[in-house]
C-alpha positions in Angstrom: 0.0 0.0 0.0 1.5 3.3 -0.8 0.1 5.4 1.9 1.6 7.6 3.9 0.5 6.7 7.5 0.4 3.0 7.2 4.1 3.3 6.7 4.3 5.2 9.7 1.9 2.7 11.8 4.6 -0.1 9.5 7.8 1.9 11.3 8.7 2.2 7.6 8.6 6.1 7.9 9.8 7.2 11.1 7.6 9.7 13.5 7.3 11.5 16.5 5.3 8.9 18.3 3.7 10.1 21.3 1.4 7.6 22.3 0.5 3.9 20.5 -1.8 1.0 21.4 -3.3 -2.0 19.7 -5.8 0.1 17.8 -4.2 4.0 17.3 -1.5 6.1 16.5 -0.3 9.7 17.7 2.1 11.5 16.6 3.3 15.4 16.4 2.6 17.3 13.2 5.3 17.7 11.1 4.2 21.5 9.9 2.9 21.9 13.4 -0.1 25.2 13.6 -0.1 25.5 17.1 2.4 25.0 19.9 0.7 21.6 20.4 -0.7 20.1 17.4 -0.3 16.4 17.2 -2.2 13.8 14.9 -4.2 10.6 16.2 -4.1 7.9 13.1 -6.3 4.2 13.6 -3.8 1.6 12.5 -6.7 0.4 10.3 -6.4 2.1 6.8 -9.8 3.9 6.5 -9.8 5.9 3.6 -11.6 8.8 4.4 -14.6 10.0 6.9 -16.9 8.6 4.4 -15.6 5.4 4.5 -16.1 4.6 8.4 -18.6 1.7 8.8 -20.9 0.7 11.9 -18.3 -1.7 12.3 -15.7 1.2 12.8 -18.0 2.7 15.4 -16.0 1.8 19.0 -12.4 2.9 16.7 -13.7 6.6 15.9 -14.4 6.6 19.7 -11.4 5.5 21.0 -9.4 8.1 18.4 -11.5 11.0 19.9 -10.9 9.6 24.0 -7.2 9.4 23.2 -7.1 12.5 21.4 -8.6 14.1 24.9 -6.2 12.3 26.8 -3.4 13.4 24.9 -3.9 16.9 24.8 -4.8 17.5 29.0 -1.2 15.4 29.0 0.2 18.2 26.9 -0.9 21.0 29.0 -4.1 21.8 26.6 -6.4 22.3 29.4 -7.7 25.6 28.9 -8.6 24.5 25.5 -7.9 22.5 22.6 -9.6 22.0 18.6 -10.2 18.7 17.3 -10.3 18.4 13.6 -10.9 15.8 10.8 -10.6 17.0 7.4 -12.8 14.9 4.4 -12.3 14.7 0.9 -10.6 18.2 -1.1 -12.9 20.5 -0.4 -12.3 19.2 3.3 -9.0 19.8 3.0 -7.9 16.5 3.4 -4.1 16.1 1.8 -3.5 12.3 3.4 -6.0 9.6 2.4 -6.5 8.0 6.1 -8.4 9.2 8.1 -6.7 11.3 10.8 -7.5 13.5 13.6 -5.7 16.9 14.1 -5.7 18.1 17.8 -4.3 21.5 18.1 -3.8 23.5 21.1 -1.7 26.2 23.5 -2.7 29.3 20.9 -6.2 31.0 20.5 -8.1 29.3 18.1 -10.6 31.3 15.9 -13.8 30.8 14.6 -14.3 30.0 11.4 -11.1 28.2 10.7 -9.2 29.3 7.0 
């Protein structure tokens, strides 16, 4: 498979791994945003939003409760942003699905 993160989740292409388990990735951005802006990956290769299943309900849950824990770990507790971007218009650049959590910066409202 030529994508991006499953070499990552492979250890093909290294990262800045801050937290792994049986089911996720994290990592920190490598064009970080905000003084904490790490990604949470599934080591499942889900294309994009679109593509999550019933089956894939208890894996989007687990991405978004790690993505907390992460960020209160990382000092983010007067505020974080949690985004998923789908499809071009979504901004999506990767094609697997992956969760952005940025924080330690005002965020505004609407995003670019």
């Amino acid at each position: 498979m030529d994508c991006l993160f499953c070499k990552i989740v492979a250890g093909d292409i290294p990262a800045k791994k801050i937290y792994e388990d049986d089911l996720v990735v994290a990592f920190h951005d490598i064009a970080p945003q905000a003084p904490v802006h790490f990604l949470v990956i599934p080591k499942k290769h889900i294309r994009t939003l679109n593509d999550l299943t019933e089956a894939d309900r208890e894996l989007a849950g687990h991405i978004l409760f790690v993505a907390q824990k992460l960020a209160l770990e990382l000092g983010c507790e007067a505020g974080f942003r949690v985004a998923m971007n789908c499809n071009e218009l979504g901004g999506q650049t990767v094609y697997h699905i992956h969760l952005h959590v940025l924080g330690q910066r005002p965020l505004a409202w609407p995003p670019g």
